[in-house]
C-alpha positions as CSV (number, residue, x, y, z in Angstrom):
1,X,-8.8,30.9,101.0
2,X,-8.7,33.0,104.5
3,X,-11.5,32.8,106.8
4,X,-12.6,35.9,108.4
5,X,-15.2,35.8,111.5
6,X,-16.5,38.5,112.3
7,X,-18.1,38.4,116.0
8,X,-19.5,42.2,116.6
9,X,-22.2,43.8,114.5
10,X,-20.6,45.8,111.7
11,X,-21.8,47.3,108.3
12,X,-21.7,45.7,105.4
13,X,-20.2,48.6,103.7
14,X,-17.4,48.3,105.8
15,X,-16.6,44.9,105.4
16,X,-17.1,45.2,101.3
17,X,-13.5,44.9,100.4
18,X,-13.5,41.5,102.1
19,X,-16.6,40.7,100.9
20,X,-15.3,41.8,97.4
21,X,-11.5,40.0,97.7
22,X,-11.7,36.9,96.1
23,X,-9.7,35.1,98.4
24,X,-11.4,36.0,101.5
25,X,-14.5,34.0,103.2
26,X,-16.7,35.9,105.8
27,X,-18.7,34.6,108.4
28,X,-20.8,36.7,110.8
29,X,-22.0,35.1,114.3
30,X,-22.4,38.0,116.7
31,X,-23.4,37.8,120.3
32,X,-21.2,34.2,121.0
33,X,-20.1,33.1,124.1
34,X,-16.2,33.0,125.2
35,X,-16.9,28.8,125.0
36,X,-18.8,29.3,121.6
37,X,-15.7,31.4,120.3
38,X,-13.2,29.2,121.5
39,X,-15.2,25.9,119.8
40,X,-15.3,27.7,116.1
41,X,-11.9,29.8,116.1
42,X,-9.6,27.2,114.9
43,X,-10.5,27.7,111.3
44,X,-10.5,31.5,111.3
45,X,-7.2,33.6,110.2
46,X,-8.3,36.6,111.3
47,X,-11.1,38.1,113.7
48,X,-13.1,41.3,113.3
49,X,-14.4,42.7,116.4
50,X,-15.9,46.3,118.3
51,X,-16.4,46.1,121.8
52,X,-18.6,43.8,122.5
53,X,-16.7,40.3,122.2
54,X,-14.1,39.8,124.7
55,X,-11.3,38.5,123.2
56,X,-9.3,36.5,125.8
57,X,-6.2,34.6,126.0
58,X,-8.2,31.5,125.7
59,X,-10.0,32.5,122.7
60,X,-6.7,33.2,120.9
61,X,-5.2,30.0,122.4
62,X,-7.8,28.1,120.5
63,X,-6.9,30.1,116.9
64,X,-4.6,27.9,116.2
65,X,-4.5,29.4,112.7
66,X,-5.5,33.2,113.7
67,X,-3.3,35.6,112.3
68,X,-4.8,39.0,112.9
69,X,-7.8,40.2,115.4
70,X,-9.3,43.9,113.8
71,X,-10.7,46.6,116.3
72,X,-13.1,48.6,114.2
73,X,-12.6,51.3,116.7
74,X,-9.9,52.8,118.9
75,X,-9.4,51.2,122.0
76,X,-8.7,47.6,122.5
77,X,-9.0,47.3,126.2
78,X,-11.2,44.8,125.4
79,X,-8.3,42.6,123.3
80,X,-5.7,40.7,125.6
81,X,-2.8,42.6,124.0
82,X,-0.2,41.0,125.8
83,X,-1.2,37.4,125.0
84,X,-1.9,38.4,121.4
85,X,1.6,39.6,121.4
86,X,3.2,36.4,122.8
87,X,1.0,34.3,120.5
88,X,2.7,36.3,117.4
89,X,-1.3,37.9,116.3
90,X,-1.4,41.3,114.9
91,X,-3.9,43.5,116.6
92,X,-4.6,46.2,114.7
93,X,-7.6,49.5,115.2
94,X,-8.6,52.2,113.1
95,X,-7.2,55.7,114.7
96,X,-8.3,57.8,112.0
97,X,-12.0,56.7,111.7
98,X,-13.1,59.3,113.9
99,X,-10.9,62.4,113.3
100,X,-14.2,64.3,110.9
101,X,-17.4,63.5,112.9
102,X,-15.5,64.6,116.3
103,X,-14.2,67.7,114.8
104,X,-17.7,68.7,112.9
105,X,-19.4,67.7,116.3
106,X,-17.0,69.9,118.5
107,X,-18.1,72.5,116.0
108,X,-21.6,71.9,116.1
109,X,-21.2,72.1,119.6
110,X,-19.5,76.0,119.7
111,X,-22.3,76.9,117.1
112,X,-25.2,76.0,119.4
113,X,-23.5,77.4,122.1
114,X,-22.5,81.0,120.5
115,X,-26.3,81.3,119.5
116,X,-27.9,79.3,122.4
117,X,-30.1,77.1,120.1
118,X,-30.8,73.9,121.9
119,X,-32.3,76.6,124.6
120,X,-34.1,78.6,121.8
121,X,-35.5,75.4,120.4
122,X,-36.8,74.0,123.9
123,X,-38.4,78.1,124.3
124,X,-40.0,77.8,121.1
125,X,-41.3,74.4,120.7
126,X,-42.7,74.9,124.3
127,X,-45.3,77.6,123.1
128,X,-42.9,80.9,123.7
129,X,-41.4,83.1,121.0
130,X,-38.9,85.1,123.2
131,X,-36.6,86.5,120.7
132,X,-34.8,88.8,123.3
133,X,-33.1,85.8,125.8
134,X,-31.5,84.8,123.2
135,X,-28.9,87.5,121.9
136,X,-26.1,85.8,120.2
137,X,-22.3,85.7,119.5
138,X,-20.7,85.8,116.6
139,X,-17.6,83.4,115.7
140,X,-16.1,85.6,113.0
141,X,-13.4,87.8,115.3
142,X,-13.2,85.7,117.9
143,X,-10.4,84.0,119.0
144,X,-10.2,80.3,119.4
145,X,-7.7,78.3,122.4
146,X,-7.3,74.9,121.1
147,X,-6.0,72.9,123.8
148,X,-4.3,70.1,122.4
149,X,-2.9,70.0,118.1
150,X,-3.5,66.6,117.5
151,X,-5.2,65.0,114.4
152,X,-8.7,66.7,115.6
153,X,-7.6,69.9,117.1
154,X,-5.7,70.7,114.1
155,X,-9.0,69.8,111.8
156,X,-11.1,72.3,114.4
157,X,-8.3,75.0,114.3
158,X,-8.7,74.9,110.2
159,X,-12.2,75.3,110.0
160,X,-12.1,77.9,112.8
161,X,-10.0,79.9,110.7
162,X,-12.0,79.3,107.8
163,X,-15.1,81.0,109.8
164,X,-12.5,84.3,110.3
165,X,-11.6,83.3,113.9
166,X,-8.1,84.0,115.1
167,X,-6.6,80.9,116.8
168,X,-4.3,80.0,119.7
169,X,-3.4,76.4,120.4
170,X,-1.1,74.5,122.5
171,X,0.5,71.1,122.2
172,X,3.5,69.9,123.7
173,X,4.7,68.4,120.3
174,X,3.9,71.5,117.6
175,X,6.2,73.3,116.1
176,X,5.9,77.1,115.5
177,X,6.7,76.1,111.8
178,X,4.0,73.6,111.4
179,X,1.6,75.6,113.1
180,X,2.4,78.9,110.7
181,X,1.8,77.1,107.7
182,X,-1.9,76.5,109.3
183,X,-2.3,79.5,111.0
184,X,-2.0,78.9,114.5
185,X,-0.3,81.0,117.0
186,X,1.5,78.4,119.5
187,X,0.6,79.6,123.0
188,X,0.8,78.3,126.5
189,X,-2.2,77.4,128.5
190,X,-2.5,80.5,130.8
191,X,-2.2,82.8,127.5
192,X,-5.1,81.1,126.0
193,X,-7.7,80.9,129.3
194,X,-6.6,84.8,129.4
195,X,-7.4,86.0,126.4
196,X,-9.3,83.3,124.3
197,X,-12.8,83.9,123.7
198,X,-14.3,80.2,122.9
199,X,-11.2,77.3,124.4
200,X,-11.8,73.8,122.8
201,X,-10.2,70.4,125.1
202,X,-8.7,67.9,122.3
203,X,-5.8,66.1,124.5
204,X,-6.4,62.6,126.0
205,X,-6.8,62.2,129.6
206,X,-3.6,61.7,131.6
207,X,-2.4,62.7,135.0
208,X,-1.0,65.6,133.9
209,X,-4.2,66.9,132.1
210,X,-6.6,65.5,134.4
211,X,-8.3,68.6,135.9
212,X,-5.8,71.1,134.0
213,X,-8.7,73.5,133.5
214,X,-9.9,74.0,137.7
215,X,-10.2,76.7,139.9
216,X,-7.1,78.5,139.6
217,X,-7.7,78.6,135.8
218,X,-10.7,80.0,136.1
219,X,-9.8,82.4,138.3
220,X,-7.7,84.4,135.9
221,X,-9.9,83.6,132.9
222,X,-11.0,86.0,130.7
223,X,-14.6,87.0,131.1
224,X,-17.0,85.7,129.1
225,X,-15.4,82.5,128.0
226,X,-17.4,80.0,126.2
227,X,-16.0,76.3,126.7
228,X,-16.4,73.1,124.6
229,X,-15.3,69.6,125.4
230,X,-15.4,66.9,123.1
231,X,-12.4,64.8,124.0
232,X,-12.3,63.8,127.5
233,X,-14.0,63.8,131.0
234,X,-12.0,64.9,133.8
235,X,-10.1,67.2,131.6
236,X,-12.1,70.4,132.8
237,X,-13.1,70.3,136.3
238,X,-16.8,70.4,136.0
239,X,-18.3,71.5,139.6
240,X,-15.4,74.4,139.4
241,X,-17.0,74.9,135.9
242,X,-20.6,75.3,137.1
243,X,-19.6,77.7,139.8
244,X,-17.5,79.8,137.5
245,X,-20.3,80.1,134.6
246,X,-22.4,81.0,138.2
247,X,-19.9,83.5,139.3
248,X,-20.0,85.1,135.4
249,X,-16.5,84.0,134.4
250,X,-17.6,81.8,131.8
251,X,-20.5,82.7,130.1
252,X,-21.2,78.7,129.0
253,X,-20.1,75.6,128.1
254,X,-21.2,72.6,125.6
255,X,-19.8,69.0,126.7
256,X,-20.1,65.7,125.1
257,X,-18.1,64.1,127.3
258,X,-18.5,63.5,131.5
259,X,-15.7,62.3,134.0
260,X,-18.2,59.9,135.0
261,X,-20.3,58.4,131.9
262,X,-23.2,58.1,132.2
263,X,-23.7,61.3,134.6
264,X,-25.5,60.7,137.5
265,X,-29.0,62.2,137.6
266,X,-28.7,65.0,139.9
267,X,-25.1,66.1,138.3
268,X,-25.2,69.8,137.9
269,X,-24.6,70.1,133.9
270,X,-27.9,68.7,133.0
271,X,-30.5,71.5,134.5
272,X,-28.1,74.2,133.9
273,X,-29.3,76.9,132.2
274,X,-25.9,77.7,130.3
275,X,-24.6,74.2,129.7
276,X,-25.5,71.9,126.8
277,X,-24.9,68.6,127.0
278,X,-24.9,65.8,124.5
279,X,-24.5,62.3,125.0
280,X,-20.8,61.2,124.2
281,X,-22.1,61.5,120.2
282,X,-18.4,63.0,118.7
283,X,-17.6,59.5,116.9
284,X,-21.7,58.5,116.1
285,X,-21.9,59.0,112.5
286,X,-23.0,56.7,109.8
287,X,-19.4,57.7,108.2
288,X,-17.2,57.0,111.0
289,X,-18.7,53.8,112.0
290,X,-18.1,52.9,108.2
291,X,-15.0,54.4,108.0
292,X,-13.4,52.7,111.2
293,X,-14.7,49.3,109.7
294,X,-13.3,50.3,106.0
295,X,-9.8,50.7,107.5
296,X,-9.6,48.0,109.2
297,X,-10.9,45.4,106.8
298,X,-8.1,47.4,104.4
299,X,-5.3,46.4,106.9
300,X,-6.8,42.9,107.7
301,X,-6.3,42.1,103.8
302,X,-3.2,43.2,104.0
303,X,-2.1,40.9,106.8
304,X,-3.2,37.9,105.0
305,X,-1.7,38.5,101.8
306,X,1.6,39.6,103.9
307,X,1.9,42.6,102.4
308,X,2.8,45.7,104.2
309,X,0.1,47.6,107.1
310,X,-0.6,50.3,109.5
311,X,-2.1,50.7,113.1
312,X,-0.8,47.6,114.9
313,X,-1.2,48.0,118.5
314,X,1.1,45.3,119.9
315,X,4.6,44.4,119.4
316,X,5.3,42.2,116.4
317,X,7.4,39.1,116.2
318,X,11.0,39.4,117.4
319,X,13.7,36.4,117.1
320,X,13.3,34.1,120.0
321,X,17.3,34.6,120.2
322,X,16.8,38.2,120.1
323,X,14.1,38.8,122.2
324,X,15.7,37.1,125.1
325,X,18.3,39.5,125.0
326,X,16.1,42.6,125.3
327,X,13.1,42.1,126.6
328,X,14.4,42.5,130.6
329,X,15.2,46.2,129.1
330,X,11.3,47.0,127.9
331,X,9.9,48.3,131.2
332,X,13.4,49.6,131.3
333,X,13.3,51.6,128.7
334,X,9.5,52.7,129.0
335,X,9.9,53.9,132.5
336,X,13.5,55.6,131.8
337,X,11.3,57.6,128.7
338,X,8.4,58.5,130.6
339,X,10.4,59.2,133.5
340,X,12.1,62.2,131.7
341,X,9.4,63.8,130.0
342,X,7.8,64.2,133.2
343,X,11.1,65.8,134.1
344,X,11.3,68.3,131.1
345,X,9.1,71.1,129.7
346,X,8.1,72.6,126.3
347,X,7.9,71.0,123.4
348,X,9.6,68.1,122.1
349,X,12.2,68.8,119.7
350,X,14.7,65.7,120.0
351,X,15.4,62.6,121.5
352,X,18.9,60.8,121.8
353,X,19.4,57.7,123.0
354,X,22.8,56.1,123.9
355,X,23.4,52.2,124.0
356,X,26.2,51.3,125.8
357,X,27.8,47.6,127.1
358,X,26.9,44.4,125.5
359,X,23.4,46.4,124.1
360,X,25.7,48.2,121.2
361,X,26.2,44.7,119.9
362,X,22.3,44.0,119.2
363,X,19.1,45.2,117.3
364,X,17.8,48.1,119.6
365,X,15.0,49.2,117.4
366,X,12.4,47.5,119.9
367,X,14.1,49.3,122.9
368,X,13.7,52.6,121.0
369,X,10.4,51.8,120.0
370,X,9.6,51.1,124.0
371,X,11.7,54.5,125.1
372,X,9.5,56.7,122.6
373,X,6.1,55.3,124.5
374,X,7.3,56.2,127.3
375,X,7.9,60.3,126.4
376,X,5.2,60.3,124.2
377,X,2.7,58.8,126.9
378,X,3.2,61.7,129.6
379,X,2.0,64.2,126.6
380,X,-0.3,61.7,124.4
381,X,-1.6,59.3,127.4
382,X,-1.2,55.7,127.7
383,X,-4.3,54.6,125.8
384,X,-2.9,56.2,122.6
385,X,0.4,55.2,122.5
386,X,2.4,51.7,122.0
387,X,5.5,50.4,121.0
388,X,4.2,49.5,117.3
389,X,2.6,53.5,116.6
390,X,5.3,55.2,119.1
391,X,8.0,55.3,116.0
392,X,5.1,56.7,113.9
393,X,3.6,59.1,116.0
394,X,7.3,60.4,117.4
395,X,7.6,60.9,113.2
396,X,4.5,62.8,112.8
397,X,5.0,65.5,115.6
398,X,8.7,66.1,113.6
399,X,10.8,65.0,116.7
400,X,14.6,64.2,115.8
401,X,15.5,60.7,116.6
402,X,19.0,59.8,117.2
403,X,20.6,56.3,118.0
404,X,24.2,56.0,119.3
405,X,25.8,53.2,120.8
406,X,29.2,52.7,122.4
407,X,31.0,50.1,124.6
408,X,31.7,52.5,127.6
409,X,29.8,51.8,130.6
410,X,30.9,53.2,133.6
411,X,30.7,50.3,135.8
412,X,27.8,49.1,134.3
413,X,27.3,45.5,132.0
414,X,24.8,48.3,129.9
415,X,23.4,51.3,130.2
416,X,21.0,53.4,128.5
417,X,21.2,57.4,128.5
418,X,18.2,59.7,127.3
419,X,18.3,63.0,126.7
420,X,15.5,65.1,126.0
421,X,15.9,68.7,124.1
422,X,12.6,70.6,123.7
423,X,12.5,74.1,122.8
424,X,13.1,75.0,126.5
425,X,15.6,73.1,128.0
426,X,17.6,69.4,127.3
427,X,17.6,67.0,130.2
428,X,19.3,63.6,130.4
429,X,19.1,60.4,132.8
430,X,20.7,56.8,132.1
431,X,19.1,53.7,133.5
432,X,20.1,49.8,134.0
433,X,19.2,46.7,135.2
434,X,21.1,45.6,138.1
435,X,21.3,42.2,139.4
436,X,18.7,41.0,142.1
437,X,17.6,44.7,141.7
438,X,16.0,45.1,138.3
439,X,15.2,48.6,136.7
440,X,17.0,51.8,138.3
441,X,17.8,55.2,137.4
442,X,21.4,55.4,137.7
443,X,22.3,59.1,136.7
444,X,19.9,62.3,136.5
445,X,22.1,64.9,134.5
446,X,25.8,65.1,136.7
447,X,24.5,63.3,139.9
448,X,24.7,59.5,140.0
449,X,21.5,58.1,141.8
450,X,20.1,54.6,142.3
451,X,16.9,54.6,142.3
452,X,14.0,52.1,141.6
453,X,11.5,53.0,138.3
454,X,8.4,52.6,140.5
455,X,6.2,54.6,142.5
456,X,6.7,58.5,143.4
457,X,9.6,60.5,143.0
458,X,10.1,63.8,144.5
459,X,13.3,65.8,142.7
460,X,14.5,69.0,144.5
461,X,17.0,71.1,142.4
462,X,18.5,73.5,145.4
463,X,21.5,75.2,146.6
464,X,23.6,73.3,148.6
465,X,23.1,75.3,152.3
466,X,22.6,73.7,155.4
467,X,19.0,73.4,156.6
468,X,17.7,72.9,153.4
469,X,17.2,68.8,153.7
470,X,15.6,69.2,157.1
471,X,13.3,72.0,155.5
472,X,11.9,69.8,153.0
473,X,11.7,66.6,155.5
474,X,9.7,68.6,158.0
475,X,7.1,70.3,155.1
476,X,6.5,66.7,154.0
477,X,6.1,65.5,157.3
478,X,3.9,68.0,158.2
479,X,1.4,67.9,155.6
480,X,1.2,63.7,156.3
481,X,3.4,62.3,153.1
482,X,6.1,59.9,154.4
483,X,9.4,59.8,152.9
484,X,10.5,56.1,152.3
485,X,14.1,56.9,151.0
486,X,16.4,59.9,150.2
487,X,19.4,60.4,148.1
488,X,21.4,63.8,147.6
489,X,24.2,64.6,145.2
490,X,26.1,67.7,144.3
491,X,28.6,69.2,142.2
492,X,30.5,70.7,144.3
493,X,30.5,72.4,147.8
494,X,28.3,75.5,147.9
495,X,27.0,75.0,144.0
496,X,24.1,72.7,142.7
497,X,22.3,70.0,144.1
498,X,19.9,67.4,143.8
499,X,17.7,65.9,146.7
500,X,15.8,62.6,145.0
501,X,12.8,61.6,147.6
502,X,10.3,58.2,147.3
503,X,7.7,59.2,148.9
504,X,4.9,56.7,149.9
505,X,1.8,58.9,147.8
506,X,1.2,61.3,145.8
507,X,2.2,65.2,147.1
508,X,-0.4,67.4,147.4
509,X,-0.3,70.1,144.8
510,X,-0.2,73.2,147.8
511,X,3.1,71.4,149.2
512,X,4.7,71.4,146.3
513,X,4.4,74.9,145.3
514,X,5.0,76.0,149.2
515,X,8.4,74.1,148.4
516,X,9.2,76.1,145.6
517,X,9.1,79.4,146.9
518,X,11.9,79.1,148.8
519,X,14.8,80.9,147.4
520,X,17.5,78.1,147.6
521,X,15.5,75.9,145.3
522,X,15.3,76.3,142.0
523,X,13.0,73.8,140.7
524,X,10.4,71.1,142.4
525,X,9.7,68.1,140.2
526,X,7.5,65.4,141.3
527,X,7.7,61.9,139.0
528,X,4.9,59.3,139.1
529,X,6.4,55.7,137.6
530,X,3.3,53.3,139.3
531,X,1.2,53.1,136.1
């Protein structure tokens, strides 16, 4: 008989195929204390939680018999995932739960703001019947700039085309195949803030899509854009929003989400004639909170019983013998992958990775598994990804995955070479752990380098002219951002080169498009590896 606790509120509907398994026993004790927890949790296989019980080292230190901990939700940032992983307990969530009720609300949200009917409603319940303020759009016609393809943005582009609009999306990982079968033209950001009508956010927050919608956006936005965000805060700057619905660029917005949760009182969205606001509702349905618990009761069963499951989020057992072997090469391999995606652009298409030295001779399906979080991080952010789902989720977006291994080194004990081919371009970089100097990036394409996977890289693909290093030294230095080391390579004398800088923060955005324009360098790249 397995003994389930469950420690967080949760319905019984979800929890009815454990209720129903005749091999399962349920207890429910919500609100307990870490102490509490640790006292009972010996005699518990597996643990269901949300977000309210904090589930520590300690607490799984004590489970001597725990063999799962459930998330009926998506994030487990309140789960100690690394000690769960060196304990050998699953963790597992429930991705999926939430794809419907976030898509309907996102559309709920355009429909109220094409016809302006939380406004309408406050007019009309207030003792006014003003018919005339509150000319509307129709959605029929319209086209649709779906930021971000993912498992929601593809359910709002499909009932967006079902209402007759024509729709544009971008994703770094769709294909032009896979979005004609749905009916989506691929298109790059800039195309779709020029000539969308309604844009809808649905990517997850990272550095690279923190603030991608801001002033210059909005500057060569089409007029009259109505915007809707129901993924993110900090996605869409929002005080360059308010002054562009002010300056008549945007004619309104609908958010459900704030950078800061909850808003403070006097922020700007919330008397704003134009702007409805909701209170971060996209997942709070009687379904979704159901189906998140379903799922994850499913996947507990399945644990128990050892029988095959979905949605881990931490790494599962590896040999002791084995995993002494490879684990110096996880952060390796995760900053190596996210190193080159932040190198490359377009979509990703394939990914090959080459094992060379004593590596060839061993399992590498965990180092793969840690290379494809890294890429798919940069686009997907680091919440979303792991090395259990990144296999999966590479899989789902149709990227090629190939494995080659080979016993030349090149001075190296191992080495590990990416390369990254997107519909654009194909870039490649090998990394390796050197003694008493851990990770480094050894080679970026033809120019050998040795450089440390930490902090802030600045890559400068130039001519090789005089003047040109002392150029970029003195623009750096003048605009305050301190070069801690510098390496150079060419190709040969007059041809291509590289100029790799660590620099002590991040560049500002102005410097390094003031870089660019000079004609003797072709490409400014900077590379952030301090997460």
């Amino acid at each position: 008989m397995y003994k389930v606790l469950v420690s967080d509120p949760i319905s019984d509907l979800g929890l009815q195929q454990l209720t129903e398994a005749s091999d399962v026993e349920i207890v429910k004790q919500a609100g307990l204390s870490e102490d509490e927890l640790v006292s009972i949790i010996g005699q518990f296989d597996a643990l269901l939680v949300r977000s309210q019980t904090k589930v520590t080292r300690r607490i799984m230190e004590a489970g001597t018999n725990l063999k799962v901990i459930g998330r009926a939700g998506v994030g487990v940032d309140n789960i100690d995932l690394e000690a769960a992983t060196s304990l050998g307990i699953v963790v597992i969530n429930a991705p999926d739960g939430n794809t419907i009720t976030t898509c309907e609300h996102t559309f709920a949200m355009m429909m109220a703001l094409a016809r302006h009917i939380p406004q309408a409603y406050k007019k009309t319940v207030g003792g006014e019947w003003d018919r005339k303020s509150f000319v509307g759009v129709e959605l029929r016609n319209k086209t649709l700039g779906v930021l971000g393809l993912g498992r929601i943005g593809s359910e709002v582009a499909k009932r967006a085309i079902a209402f007759g609009m024509k729709v544009l999306g971008y994703d770094p990982f769709m294909t032009e195949e896979r979005a004609e079968k749905v009916g989506i033209k691929l298109a790059s950001v800039d195309e779709i803030i020029r000539n969308a009508d309604f844009m809808t956010v649905h990517t997850p927050l990272t550095s690279e899509t923190h603030h991608m919608i801001a002033g210059p956006q909005f500057e060569v936005m089409k007029k009259g854009m109505r915007i809707v965000n129901c993924a993110r805060g900090g996605i869409i700057d929002e005080y360059a929003l308010v002054e562009a619905i002010d300056q008549g660029i945007v004619h309104g917005a609908a958010f459900d989400v704030f950078e800061h949760e909850p808003p403070a009182e006097d922020h700007p969205f919330l008397k704003h004639p134009k702007i409805i606001v909701t209170p971060h509702l996209g997942a709070s349905t009687v379904e979704a909170q159901e189906n998140v618990a379903i799922d994850v009761a499913e996947q507990v069963i399945h644990i128990l019983r050892n029988e095959p499951f979905k949605n881990a989020v931490n790494m599962p057992p590896i040999p002791a013998e084995l995993l002494s072997k490879i684990q110096p090469y996880f952060k390796l391999c995760d900053k190596l992958g996210n190193a080159l995606a932040q190198m490359t652009d377009g979509p990703v298409r394939e990914i090959t990775i080459n094992y060379s030295g004593e590596l060839a001779d061993l399992d590498t399906n965990p180092l793969t598994r840690y290379v494809l979080k890294g890429i798919l991080s940069h686009h997907l952010g680091f919440e979303q990804v792991n090395a259990v789902n990144s296999m999966h989720l590479a899989k789902q977006r149709d990227i090629n995955i190939v494995v080659q291994k080979s016993i030349s080194t090149q001075g190296f004990t191992n080495r590990i070479t990416l390369s990254l081919k997107t519909k654009d371009e194909e870039r490649w970089l090998s990394g390796s752990l050197l003694a008493g100097f851990g990770e480094r990036i050894v080679q970026i394409g033809p120019y050998p380098v040795d450089i440390p996977t930490e902090g802030h890289l600045l890559l400068v693909s130039h001519m090789d002219k005089p003047g040109i290093i002392g150029r970029v030294g003195t623009l750096l230095g003048n605009n305050d951002v301190n070069i801690a080391t510098m390496q150079v390579g060419r190709t040969d004398v007059g041809g291509s080169a590289i100029m790799v800088l660590t620099i002590d923060k991040q560049a500002p955005k102005a410097v390094l498009e003031q870089l660019a324009e000079s004609p003797e360098i072709k490409r400014v790249r900077e590379v952030r590896l301090d997460y």
